[in-house]
C-alpha positions in Angstrom: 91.8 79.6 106.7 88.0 80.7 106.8 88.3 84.4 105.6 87.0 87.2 108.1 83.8 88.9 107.1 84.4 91.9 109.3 86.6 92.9 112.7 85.4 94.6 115.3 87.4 97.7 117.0 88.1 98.6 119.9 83.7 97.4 121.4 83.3 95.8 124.5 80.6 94.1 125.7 78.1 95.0 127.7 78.0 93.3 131.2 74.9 91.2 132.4 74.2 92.1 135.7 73.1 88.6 137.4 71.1 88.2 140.6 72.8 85.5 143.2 69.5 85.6 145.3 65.1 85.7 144.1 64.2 89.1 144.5 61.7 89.8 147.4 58.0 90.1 146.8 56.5 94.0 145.7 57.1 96.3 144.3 60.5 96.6 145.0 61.5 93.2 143.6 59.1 93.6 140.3 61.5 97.0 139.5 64.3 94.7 140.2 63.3 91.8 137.7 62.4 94.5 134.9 66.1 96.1 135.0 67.4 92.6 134.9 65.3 92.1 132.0 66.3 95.2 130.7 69.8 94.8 131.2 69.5 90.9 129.1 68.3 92.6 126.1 70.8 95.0 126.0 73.3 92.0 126.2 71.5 90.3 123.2 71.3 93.5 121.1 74.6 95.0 121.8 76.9 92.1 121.9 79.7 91.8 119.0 78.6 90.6 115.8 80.6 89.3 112.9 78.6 90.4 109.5 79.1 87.8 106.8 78.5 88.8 103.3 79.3 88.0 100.1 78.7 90.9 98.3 75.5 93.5 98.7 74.4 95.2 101.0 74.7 93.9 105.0 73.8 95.1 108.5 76.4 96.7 110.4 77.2 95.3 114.3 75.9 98.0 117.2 79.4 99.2 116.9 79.7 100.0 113.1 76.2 101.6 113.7 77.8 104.7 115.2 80.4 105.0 112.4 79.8 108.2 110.5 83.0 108.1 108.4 84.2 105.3 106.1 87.1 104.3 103.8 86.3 102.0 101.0 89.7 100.6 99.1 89.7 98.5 96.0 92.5 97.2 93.9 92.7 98.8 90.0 90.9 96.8 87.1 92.2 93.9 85.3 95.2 94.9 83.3 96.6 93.9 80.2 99.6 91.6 80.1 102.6 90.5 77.5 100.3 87.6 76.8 97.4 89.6 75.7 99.5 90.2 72.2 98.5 93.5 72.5 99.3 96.2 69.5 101.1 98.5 71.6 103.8 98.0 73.9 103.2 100.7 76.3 99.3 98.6 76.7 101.1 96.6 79.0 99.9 97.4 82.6 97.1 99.7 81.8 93.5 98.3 81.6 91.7 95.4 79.5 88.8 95.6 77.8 87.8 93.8 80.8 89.1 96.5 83.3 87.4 99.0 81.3 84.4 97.6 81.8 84.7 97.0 85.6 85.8 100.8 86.0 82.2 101.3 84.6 80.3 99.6 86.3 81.9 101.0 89.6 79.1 103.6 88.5 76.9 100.9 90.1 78.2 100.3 92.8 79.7 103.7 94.3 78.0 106.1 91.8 74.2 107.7 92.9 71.7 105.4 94.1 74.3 102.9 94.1 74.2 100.0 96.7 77.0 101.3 98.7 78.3 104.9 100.3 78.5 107.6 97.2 81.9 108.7 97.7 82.8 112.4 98.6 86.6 112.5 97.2 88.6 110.0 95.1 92.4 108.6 95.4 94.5 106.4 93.0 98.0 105.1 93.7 100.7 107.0 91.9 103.1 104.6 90.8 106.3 107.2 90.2 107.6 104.6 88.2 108.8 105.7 84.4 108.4 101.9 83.2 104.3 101.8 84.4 101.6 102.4 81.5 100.1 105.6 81.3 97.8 106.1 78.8 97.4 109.2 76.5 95.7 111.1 79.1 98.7 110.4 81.7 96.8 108.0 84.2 98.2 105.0 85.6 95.7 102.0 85.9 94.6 103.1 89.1 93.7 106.4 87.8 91.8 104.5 85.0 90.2 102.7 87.1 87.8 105.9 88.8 88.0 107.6 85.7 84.1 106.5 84.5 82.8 107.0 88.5 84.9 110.3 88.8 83.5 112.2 85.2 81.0 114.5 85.0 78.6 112.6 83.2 75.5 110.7 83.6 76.2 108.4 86.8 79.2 109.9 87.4 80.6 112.0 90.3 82.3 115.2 89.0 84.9 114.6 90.9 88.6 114.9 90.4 90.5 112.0 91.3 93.6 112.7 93.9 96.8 111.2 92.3 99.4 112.8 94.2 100.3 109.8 97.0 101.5 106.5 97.0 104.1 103.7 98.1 107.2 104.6 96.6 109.8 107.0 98.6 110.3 109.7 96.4 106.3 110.3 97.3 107.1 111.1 100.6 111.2 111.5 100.9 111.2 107.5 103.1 114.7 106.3 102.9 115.3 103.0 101.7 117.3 100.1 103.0 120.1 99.5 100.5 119.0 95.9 100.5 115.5 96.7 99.0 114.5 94.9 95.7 114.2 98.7 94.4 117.3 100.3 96.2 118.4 100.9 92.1 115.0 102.6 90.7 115.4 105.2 93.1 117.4 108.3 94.1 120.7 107.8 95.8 120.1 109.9 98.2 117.2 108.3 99.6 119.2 105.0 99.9 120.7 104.8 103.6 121.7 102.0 105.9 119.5 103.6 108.9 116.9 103.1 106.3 113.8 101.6 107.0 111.5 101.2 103.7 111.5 98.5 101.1 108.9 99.1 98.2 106.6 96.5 97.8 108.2 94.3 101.0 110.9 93.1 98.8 114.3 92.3 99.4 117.4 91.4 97.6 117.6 90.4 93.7 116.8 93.6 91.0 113.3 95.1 91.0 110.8 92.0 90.6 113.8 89.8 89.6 114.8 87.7 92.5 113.5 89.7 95.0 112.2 87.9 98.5 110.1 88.9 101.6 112.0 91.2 103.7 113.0 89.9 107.5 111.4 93.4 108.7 107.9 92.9 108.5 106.9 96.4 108.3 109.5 97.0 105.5 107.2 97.2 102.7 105.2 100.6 104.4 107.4 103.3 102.9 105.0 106.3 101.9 102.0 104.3 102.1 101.6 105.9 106.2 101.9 109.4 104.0 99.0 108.0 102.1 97.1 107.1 104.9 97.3 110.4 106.4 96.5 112.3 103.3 93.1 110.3 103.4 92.7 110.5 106.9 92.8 114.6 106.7 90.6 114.6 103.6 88.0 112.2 105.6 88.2 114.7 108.6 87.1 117.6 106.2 83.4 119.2 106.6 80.8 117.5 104.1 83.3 114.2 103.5 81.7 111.3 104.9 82.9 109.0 102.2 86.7 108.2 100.3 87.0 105.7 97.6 90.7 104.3 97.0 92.3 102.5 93.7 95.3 101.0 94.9 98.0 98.4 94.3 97.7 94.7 95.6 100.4 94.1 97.4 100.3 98.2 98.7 96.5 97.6 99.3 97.6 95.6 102.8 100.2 98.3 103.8 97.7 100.8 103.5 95.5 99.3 104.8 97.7 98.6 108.3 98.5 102.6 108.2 95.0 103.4 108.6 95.2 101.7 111.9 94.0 98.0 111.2 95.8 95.3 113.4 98.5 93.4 111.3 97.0 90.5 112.0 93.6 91.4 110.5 95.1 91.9 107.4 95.7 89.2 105.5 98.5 89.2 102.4 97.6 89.7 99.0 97.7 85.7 98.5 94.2 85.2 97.0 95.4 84.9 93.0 96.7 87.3 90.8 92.8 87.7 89.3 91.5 88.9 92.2 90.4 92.6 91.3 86.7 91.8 93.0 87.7 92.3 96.6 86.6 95.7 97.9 87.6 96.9 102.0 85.4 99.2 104.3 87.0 100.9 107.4 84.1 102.1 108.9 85.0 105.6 111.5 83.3 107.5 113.6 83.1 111.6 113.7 86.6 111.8 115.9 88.4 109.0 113.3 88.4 106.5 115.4 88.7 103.1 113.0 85.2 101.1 114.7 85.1 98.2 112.3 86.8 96.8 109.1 85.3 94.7 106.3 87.1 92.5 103.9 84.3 90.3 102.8 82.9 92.6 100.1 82.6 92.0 96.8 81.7 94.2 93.7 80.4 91.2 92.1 82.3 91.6 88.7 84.2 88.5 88.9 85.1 85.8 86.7 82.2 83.7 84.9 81.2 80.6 86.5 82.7 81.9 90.4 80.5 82.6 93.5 78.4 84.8 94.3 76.7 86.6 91.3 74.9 84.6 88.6 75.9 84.8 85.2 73.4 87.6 84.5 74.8 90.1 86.8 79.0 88.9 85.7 81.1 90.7 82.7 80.5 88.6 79.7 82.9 89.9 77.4 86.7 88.9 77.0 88.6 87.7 80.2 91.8 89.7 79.3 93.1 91.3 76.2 91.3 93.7 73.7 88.6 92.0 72.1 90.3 88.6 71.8 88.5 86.2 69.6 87.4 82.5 69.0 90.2 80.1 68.2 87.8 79.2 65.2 88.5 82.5 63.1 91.0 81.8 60.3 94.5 82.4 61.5 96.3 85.2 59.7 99.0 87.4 60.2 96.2 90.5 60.8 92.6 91.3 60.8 93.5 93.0 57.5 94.5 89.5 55.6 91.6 87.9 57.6 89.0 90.0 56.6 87.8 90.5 52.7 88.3 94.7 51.5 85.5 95.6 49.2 87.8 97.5 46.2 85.5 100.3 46.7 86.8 100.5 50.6 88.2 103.7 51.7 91.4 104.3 51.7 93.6 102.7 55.2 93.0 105.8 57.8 89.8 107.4 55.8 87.2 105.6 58.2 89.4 105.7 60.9 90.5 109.3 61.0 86.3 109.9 60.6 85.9 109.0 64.4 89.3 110.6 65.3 90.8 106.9 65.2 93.8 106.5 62.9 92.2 103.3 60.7 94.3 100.8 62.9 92.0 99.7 65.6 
């Protein structure tokens, strides 16, 4: 189906006030024609309007206009994968080269003087799972992800990123159908036949193995309504105006629905496992009430070749993987047999160990 640019919450239309009869002659009827007038425009400026956009900035519907408060959610950067033939096996689920770079230029986008809302606080999903990458400084992907945006350094925010909620029930003690896909990764205790959560929506098989789409629709929630409240009471703060999310795919459309989006406005994380571009906007107003919500916008990092952005503006360097190279250079076992050694070289580590590397790149 056509995607939705933006939905409109809880705005009604003005009425038009029509006339059944001519007014009479005067003064009388000239006052009546000019708050008929009057009453047209209104109709024509006020009326619900869908925003389409495909990526910068966009003006908001008469609704939107009196949001003060806003949510933006975005899924963490491309990751690297058992394919990428990385040289570590804990790479696997922390970020490319490629989701490196997008965290980076998120500098652009939310960062100051960037084309959208400079955020005032930062969350990432905390996975609480043992078998996700963390890298050497203990961040999940999604942490990665606003790491650039959130330093303390030119473009950046200062800003400590939140890491403390998530999907998974031991985040917020949700007990768990024994059913679930999960029921096995987590506590006993939290497993309970009055049980209502199912991380990730899955049912039966083992973790991702042979799990399916629970019958409960709202299974897949768990802590992600814990989440949504955390950001809710951070957004009603004095001086926040502004929350930037890194999230989960799948999680992205539960926590989404927790923040108080229709169901049916959300659509499921069905796009392709490369979508990473898509960013949401749940626009609020000073009393939290949700006024409008965007899922047209894009941060317009996407693949080479794809809509909107020209080539200029896209991420030119390797589509996945740490710098993978040509098929053309010579196949060998490593770089090392590749690559001619001067015998005046130093030593395996010496260059390395200079830059606080270990000499094996």
């Amino acid at each position: 189906r056509t995607p939705r640019a933006g939905y409109m919450i809880g705005h009604v239309a003005p009425s038009v006030v029509t006339r059944t009869q001519p007014p009479r002659c005067g003064l009388v009827g000239a006052v009546g024609w000019a708050v008929a007038a009057a009453q047209l425009l209104a109709f024509l400026v006020l009326r619900p309007a869908f925003p389409h956009n495909e990526g910068r900035r966009l003006t908001l519907p008469a609704a939107a206009s009196r949001a003060t408060k806003r949510i933006y959610i975005i899924r963490h950067g491309e990751k690297a994968e058992p394919a990428d033939r990385s040289d570590y096996d804990y790479d696997h689920g922390c970020l490319s080269e490629k989701g490196w770079a997008r965290a980076y230029n998120l500098k652009s986008i939310f960062g100051k003087g960037g084309w959208l809302h400079t955020p005032d606080a930062l969350f990432s999903a905390n996975y609480h799972d043992p078998l996700e990458c963390r890298d050497a400084n203990g961040w999940y992907r999604t942490q990665q992800t606003l790491a650039a945006l959130a330093q303390a350094a030119p473009g950046g925010l200062g800003l400590t990123v939140g890491n403390s909620s998530g999907w998974m029930p031991q985040l917020c003690g949700a007990e768990v159908q024994p059913d679930a896909s999960f029921a096995r990764a987590v506590p006993g205790h939290l497993v309970s036949r009055q049980g209502l959560c199912a991380p990730y929506g899955l049912c039966g098989g083992d973790s991702w193995a042979g799990g399916r789409r629970c019958d409960d629709r709202f299974a897949g929630e768990c802590c992600n309504r814990a989440a949504a409240e955390s950001l809710l009471a951070k957004l009603s703060e004095s001086g926040v105006s502004t929350v930037l999310v890194a999230w989960e795919s799948v999680n992205t459309v539960w926590l989404t629905r927790a923040l108080g989006v229709p169901e049916d406005q959300v659509r499921d994380w069905d796009f392709t496992e490369a979508e990473y571009d898509r960013i949401y906007a749940l626009h609020f107003d000073e009393k939290l009430r949700l006024l409008l919500f965007e899922d047209g916008l894009r941060q317009g990092f996407d693949e080479l070749g794809s809509s909107p952005q020209p080539d200029s503006l896209r991420w030119q360097g390797p589509q996945n993987g740490c710098g993978r190279v040509h098929e053309s250079y010579p196949a060998a076992e490593s770089w090392r047999e590749a690559m001619p050694v001067s015998e005046d070289a130093p030593a395996d580590g010496a260059a390395g160990a200079r830059f606080g590397g270990t000499g094996a790149d």
